[in-house]
C-alpha positions in Angstrom: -81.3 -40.7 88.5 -81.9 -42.9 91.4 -84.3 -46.4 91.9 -87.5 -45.9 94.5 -89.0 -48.8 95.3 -91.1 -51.1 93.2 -93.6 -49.5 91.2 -95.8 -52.1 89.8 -96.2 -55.3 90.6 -96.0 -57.6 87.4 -96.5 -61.2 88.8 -99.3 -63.8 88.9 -100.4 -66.4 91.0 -98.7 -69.9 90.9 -102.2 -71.1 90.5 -103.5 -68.7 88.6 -100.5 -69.3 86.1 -101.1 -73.1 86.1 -104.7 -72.5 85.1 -103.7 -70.0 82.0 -100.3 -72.2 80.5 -103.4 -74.8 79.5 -105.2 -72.6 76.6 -101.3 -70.7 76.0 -100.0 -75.4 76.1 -103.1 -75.6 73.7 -101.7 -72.7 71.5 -98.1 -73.7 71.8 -99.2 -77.3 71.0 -100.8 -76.1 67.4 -98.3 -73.7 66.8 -95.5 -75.8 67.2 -96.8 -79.4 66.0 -98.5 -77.8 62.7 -95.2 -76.9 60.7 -93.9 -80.8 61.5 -97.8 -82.4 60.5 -97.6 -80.2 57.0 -94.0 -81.6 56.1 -94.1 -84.8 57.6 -97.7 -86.0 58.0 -99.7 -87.6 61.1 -97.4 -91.0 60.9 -94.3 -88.9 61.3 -96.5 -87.8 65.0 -97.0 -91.7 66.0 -93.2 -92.5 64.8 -92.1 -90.1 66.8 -94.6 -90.8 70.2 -93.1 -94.3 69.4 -89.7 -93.8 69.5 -90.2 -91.0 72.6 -92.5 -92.7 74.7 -90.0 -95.6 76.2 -89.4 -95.0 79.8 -85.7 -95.5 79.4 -85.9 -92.4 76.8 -89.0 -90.5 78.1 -88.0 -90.4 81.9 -84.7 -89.3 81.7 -85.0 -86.7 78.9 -88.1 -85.4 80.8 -86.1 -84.9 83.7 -82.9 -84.0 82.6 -85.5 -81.3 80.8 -87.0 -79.8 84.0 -83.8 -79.4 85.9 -82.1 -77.9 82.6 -85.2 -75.7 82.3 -84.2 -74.4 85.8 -80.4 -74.0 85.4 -81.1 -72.0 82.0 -83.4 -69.7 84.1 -80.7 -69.4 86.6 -77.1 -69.0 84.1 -78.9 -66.6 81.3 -80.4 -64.3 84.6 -76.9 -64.7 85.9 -75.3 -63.5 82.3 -77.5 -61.3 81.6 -78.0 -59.4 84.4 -74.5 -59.5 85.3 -74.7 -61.3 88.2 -72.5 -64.4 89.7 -74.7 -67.6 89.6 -74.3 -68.0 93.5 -77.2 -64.9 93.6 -80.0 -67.2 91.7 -82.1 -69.7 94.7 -83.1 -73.0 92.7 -86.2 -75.1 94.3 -89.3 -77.0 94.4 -92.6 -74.9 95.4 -94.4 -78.1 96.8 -97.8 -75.9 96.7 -97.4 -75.4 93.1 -95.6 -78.8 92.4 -93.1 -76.8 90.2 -89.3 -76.6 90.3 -88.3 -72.4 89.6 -85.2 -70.0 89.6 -84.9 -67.0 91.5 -82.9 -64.1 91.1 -83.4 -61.9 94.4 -81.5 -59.4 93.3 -82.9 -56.9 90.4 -82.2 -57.0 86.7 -83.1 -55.0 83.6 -86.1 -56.1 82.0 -84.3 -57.2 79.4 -82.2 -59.2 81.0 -85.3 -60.6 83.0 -87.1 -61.2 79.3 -83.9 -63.5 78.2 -83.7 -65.4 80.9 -87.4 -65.8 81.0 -87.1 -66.7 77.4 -84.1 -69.0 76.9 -85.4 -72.7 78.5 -88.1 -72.3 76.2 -86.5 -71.4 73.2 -82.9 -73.7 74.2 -84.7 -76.9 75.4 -88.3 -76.4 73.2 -88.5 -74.6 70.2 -85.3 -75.1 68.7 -85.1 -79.1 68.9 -89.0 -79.1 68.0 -87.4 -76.7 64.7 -84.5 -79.6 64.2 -86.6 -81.9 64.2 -89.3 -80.8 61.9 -86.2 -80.3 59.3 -85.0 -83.8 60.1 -88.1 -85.6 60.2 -89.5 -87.7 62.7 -87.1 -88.5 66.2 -87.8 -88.7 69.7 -86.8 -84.9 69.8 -90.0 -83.4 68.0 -92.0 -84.9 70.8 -89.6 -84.0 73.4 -89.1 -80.2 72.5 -92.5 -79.9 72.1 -92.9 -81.1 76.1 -90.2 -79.0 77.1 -92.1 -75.9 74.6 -95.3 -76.6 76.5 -93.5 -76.6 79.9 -92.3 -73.0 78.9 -95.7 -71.9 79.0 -95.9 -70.1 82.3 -92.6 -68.7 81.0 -94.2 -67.3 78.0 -97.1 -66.0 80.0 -94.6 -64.0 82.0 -93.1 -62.5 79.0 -96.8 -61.3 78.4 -97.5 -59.4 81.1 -94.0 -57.4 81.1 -94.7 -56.5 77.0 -95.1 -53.5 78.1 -92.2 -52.5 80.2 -89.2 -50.7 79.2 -85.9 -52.9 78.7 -84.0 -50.7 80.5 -86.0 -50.5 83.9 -85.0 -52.5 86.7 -87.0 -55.6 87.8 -87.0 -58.0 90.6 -88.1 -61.7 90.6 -91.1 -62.1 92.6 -90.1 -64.6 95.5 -93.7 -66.1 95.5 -95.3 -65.5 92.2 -94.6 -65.8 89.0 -93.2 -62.8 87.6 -91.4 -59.6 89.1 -91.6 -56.1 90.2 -90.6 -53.7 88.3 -88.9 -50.1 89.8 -89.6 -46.8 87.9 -86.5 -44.9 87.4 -87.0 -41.4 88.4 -85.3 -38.1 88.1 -85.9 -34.9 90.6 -89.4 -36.8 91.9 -90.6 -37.5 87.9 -91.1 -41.1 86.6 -90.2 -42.0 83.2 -91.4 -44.9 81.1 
């Protein structure tokens, strides 16, 4: 078996990802605030916005959110892929206005998936979980952010549904999303 080149490329535009997180925020949004409005009711919402939305609380945990975001990208890729951290690029695209993680070197789709996966899941929908068990807290309203921010992860995780775990992927260095390489034997592909 060896690797050709990239196959398919799996990636969409920054700005075309920007435009498509709104209806998946919207979705995300429902999903994840409707469990919390059944158990706990619309006050438990303001109480929450209330204790949330005080700069000293709202700024930091924001922020501390966005770079966390990144460095889960960055240390699950890194795991999972079997990689040393050195290899993933952290930055700002200023065209964009968003902070990403890059893996430049290629990973299993799998792999690719997790990392994709894990800010979302770490930073959003878990606290938004502990919170809708522990009632209202400045963490419903700040996991469901940091679920919302995960949106152009989630869209990412969409288009590779399709893509074998096992095949070997590369981060995109512009877009969001990868390549992906077809592993071939004597000149066939396999999917």
């Amino acid at each position: 078996m060896n690797n050709t080149g990239p196959t398919r490329d799996v990636s969409i535009s920054m700005m075309r990802i920007n435009l498509l997180a709104v209806p998946v925020a919207l979705l995300t949004l429902f999903i994840a605030g409707t469990p919390f409005v059944l158990i706990h009711g619309w006050n438990a919402v303001a109480q929450s916005a209330h204790a949330f939305l005080r700069p000293w609380v709202a700024i930091p945990v924001l922020l501390a959110g966005i770079v966390l975001h990144e460095l889960i990208h960055g240390a699950a890729w890194a795991f999972y892929g079997e990689k040393t951290l050195k290899t993933i690029r952290f930055g700002i695209s200023w065209s964009a206005l968003a902070p990403y993680a890059h893996c430049p070197e290629p990973l299993t789709a799998g792999a690719y998936r997790l990392g994709a996966a894990a800010p979302g899941i770490l930073l959003g929908i878990i606290p938004v979980a502990i919170a809708t068990w522990i009632g209202p807290s400045w963490l419903f309203l700040s996991g469901l952010l940091l679920t919302i921010a995960a949106a152009g992860d989630f869209l990412i995780l969409w288009t590779l549904r399709g893509v074998p775990s096992h095949l070997l992927v590369q981060d995109h260095p512009s877009r969001a999303g990868c390549f992906v390489y077809e592993s071939t034997i004597e000149g066939e592909s396999h999917t």
